[in-house]
C-alpha positions, 0 to 999 in steps of 0.5 A: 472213462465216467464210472455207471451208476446202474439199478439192477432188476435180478431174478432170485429164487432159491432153489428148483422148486422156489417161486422165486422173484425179482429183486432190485440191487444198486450197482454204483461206480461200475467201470464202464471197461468192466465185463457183465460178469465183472459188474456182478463180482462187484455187485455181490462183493458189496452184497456179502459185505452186507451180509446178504446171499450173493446173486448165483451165475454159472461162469467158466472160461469168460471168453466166450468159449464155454456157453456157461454164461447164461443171462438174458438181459433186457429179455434178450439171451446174452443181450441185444449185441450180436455174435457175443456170449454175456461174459463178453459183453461190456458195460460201455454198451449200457447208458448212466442211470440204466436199468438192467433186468437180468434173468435165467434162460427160460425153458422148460427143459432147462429148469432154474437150479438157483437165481441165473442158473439153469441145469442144462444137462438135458443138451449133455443126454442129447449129444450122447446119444448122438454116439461116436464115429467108427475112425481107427484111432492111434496115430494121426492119418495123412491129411490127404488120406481122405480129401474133403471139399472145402465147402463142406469142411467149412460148413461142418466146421461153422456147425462145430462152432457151437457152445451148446450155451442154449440161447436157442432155447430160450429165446424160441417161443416154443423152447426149441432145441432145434439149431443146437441138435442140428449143429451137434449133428450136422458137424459129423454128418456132413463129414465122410468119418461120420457117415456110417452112423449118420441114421443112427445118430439122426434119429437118436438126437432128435428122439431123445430131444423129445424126450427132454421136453423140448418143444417143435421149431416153427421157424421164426428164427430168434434162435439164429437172431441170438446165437453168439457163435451165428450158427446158421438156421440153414442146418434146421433143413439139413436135420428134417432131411436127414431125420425123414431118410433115416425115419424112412430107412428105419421103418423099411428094416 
């Protein structure tokens, strides 16, 4: 397969409080068998050869696993494919001669650290204040010990798909956290082990959610659009039911 010769638009901006802007790089010979991430490796071995600060990203397991790899690309979170993280996404899928913009997750509630990298610790505050279950621990109980209909544990189970990666975030016009506390919350919620603290944990998430500065969903659906893992918006209904009983229910005691 022909090698890419590609020009790369990438956002640099040195630290929180930076202006920062965007900066033109060459990305020559680029493998089209190469991941997006790999063509930055080779991007920013050229650029330390020169002598210059490489491009700054956050990366982890490059399996698209851990939501790590937040770039939005041609201002697309994780880019135009769907159902894939960016550290999945190969160079195949772009033409010779291209140019690429790459910039970090825009969000208020995600501020820029440094280049392509966002603190995104605001979702870590979110889920724990979501708290545990109350299960017994120690040995692992009978598998029939607690029957659960198979179209809620597949439900819970797809909601529990999501890596918390945040393109959610940053491709809602509004900055809305909306599908990714819907889904934290929704795996446990719809399961029987996370009903005692079902109302606790409702109204805890989406208050600190609040608090984090994100803003309100108004259902567009990009969140659904660009999510690599497909969570369903459908688990946005699920929330608002579930925060208007427990809202309800708390205002009653």
């Amino acid at each position: 397969m022909a090698n890419l010769n590609l020009t790369l638009k990438v956002w640099r901006q040195a630290n929180t409080n930076d202006k920062g802007s965007i900066q033109t790089y060459d990305a020559k010979a680029i493998p089209q068998e190469a991941s997006f991430l790999e063509m930055l490796d080779i991007v920013n071995e050229r650029i330390i050869a020169d002598g210059v600060e490489p491009i700054h990203f956050d990366h982890d397991c490059r399996e698209g696993i851990c939501g790590m790899c937040s770039l939005t690309i041609n201002g697309i979170p994780h880019s135009k494919e769907t159902g894939i993280t960016t550290c999945q996404l190969h160079m195949r899928k772009f033409n010779d001669g291209e140019t690429i913009w790459i910039e970090p997750f825009r969000a208020k509630a995600f501020p820029v650290v440094k280049d392509l990298v966002v603190d995104r610790d605001s979702f870590d505050r979110i889920m724990a204040s979501g708290g545990y279950i109350d299960v017994r621990t120690g040995s692992a109980p009978d598998a029939n010990s607690m029957p659960i209909d198979k179209k809620i544990a597949d439900e819970a189970f797809d909601a529990a798909a999501c890596i918390g990666c945040g393109a959610c975030v940053a491709a809602c016009k509004n900055g809305s956290a909306m599908l990714f506390v819907s889904a934290k919350a929704a795996h446990l919620n719809k399961l029987p082990q996370g009903q005692p603290e079902k109302n606790k944990r409702t109204l805890a998430m989406v208050r600190q959610m609040d608090e984090e500065g994100f803003g309100n969903c108004t259902n567009h659906y990009e969140c659904e659009a660009v999510c690599p893992k497909e969570i369903s918006a459908d688990n946005i209904a699920k929330l608002n039911r579930d925060y208007a009983i427990a809202a309800a229910k708390d205002a009653l005691a």
